[in-house]
N, C-alpha and C positions, 0 to 999 in steps of 0.2 A: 386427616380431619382438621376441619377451619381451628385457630385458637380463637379466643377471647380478644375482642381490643385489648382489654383491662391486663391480660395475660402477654399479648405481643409489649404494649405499651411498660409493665412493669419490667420485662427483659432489657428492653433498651435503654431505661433507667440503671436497670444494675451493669449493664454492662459500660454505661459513662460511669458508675461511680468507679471499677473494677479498671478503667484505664486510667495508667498513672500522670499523662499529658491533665486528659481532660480533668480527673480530677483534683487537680492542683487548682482548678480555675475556683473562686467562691460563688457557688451557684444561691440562686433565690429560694427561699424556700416553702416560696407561697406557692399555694394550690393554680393561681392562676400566674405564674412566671410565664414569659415568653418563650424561653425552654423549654418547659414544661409544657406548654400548649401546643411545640410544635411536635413534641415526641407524641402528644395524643393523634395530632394529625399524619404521620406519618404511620403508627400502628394502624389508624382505620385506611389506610391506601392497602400497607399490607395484610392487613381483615381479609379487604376485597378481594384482593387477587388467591389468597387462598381459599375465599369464598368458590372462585371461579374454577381453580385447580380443583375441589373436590364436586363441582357441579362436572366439569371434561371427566375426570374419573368414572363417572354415574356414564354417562353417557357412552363412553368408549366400553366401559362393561355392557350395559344393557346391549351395545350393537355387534361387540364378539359372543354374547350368548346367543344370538339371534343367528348367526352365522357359521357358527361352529358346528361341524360333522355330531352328530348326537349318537353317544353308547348305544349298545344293545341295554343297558339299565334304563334307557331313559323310555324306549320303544314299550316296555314292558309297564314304566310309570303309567305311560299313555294309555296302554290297554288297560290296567287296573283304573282309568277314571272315565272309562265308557259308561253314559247312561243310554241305556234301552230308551227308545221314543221321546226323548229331548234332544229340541232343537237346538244344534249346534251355532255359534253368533258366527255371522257371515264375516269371512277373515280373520277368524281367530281359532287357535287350538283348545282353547278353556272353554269349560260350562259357564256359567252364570255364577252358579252353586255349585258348590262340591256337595255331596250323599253317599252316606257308605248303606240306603235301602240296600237291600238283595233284589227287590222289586226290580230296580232300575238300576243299579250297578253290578250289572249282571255275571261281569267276569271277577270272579271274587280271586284264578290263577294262571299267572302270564308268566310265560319264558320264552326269549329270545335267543337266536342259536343264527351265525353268519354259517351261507350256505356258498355254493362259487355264484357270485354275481347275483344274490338277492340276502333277506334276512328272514327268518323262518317264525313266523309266531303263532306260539302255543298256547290256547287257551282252556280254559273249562270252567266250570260253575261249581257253587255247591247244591249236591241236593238234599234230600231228609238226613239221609246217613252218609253218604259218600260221595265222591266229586261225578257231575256228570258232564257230559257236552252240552255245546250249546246245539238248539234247534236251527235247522237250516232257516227261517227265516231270521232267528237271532244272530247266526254268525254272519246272514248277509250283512245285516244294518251294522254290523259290528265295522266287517270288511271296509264295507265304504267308510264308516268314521276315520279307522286306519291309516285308507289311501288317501284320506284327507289333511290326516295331521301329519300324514311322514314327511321324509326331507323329500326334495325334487330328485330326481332320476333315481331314488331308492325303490327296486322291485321288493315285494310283498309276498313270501307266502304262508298265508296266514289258514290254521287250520284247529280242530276241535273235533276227537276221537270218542269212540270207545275206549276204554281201557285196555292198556296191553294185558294178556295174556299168561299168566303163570302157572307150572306145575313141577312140580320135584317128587322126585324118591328120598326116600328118608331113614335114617336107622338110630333108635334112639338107647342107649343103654340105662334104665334107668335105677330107681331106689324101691326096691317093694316093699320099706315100708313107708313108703310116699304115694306112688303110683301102682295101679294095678297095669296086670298086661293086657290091657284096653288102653291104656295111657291116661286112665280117668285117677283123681285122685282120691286115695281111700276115704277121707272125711267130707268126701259127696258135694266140695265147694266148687270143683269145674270136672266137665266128663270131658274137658279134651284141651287141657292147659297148653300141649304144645302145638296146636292147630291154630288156638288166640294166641299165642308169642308170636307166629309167624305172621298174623294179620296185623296185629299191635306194629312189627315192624316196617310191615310195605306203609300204610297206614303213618307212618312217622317222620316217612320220606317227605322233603320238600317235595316241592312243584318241580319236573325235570329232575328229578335228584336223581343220582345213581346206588342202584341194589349190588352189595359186592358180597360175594357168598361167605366171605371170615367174617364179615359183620351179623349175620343171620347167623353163624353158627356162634358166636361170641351172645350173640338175646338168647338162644336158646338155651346153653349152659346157664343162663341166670335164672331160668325155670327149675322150683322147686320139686326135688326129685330125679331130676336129671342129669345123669352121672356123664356122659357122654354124646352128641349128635353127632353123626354122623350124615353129611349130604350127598348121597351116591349121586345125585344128575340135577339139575335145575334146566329147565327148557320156558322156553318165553316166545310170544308171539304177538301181535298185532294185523289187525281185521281180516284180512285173509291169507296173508303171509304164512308159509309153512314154522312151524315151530323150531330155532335154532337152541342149539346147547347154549348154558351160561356157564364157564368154566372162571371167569373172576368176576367179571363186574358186567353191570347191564341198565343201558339206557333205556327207559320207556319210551317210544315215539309220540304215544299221548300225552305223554310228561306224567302220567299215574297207570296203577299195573291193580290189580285185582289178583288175587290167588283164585284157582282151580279147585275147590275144595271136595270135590268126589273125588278126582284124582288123587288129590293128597289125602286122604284116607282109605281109600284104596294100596296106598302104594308107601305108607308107612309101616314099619314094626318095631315092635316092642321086646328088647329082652333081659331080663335082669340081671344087673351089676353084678 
């Protein structure tokens, strides 16, 4: 960053007093010495050229930002500042205006995922209660903003689900005088506390986050009453995909998962500690 004339010019004063030659000499010590006036003119020469140094800096940044390969962080920014039905400015990646409406910043959740030879982008919205997809006309208009802002020769594929698919077998050991063996709690404040632990936690996942079964069984022990969880099977699926086992961890392909909640009340039980 440029100094000060006032800042260059008093340096080169201290440093004639601070050399032992020159200061042997008996300098003037009027404001307007000949000295002295040239050291102001010599500061503002060197003003300028650090003027100029931090002007190539500016510039040599703004043209490696403009040029450089961009993250999967950045493709994701981009998807989060999608407005529905605003006109995007001809040659440029930016709104006019930023909006965080819901109305028109439609995709309120992006995550990007490198595939072999393209980049994968995940979107969804929110709805009343829980994340939904976008509408085939929204993810078009979306698509195209995308293939617009991406780098050049970067393939796209850019997509917005249903929610994956979950359901488990469950074995819960719990407190009777907490829980009845319905799994409801005797003081009548929830009829199914470990049904909500389990939604609390898919529910808490990020966007793409990963569901890994010691972390569900680790929420569930923190339910009161709950001596023991036990998770005999966790199976997951997506739109028409057969259901696979989840034996540690599990991606969603929608990037969010919904529990199966007939199943999993079906296929829990209860029995006391």
């Amino acid at each position: 960053m440029a100094r000060t004339i006032a800042a260059i010019q008093a340096q080169i004063i201290a440093t004639k007093d601070s050399d032992p030659t020159l200061s042997a000499y008996t300098w003037s010590t009027s404001k307007t010495a000949i000295w002295r006036l040239w050291t102001y003119v010599v500061a503002v020469c060197i003003w300028t050229l650090e003027q100029l140094y931090d002007q190539h800096r500016i510039e040599v940044a703004t043209l490696l930002a403009s040029q450089k390969p961009h993250t999967l962080q950045w493709y994701v920014a981009m998807a989060r500042r999608y407005q529905h039905g605003v006109l995007l400015p001809a040659g440029s990646d930016r709104y006019l205006t930023e909006t965080t409406d819901p109305a028109t910043a439609i995709v309120q959740y992006a995550a990007a995922t490198e595939l072999t030879n393209m980049v994968r982008i995940k979107v969804a919205k929110q709805g009343a209660d829980i994340l939904e997809k976008l509408t085939t006309a929204e993810l078009d208009a979306f698509a195209g903003y995308m293939n617009r802002v991406k780098d050049a020769g970067i393939r796209l594929q850019i997509t917005s689900g249903d929610p994956d698919n979950m359901r488990m077998v469950l074995s819960v050991y719990y407190d009777p005088l907490v829980l009845s063996s319905s799994g409801a709690r005797l003081d009548g404040t929830d009829s199914n506390p470990v049904l909500r632990a389990v939604n609390a936690y898919l529910a808490a996942l990020p966007f793409d986050g990963v569901f890994v079964n010691n972390h569900l069984i680790a929420t569930l022990q923190q339910v009161q009453g709950v001596k023991i969880a036990h998770v005999a099977s966790v199976e997951a699926n997506y739109a028409a995909t057969p259901y696979v086992p989840v034996t540690v961890r599990y991606t969603p392909d929608a990037g969010y998962m919904t529990l199966d909640e007939a199943y999993f009340n079906a296929h829990i039980t209860y029995t006391p500690a």
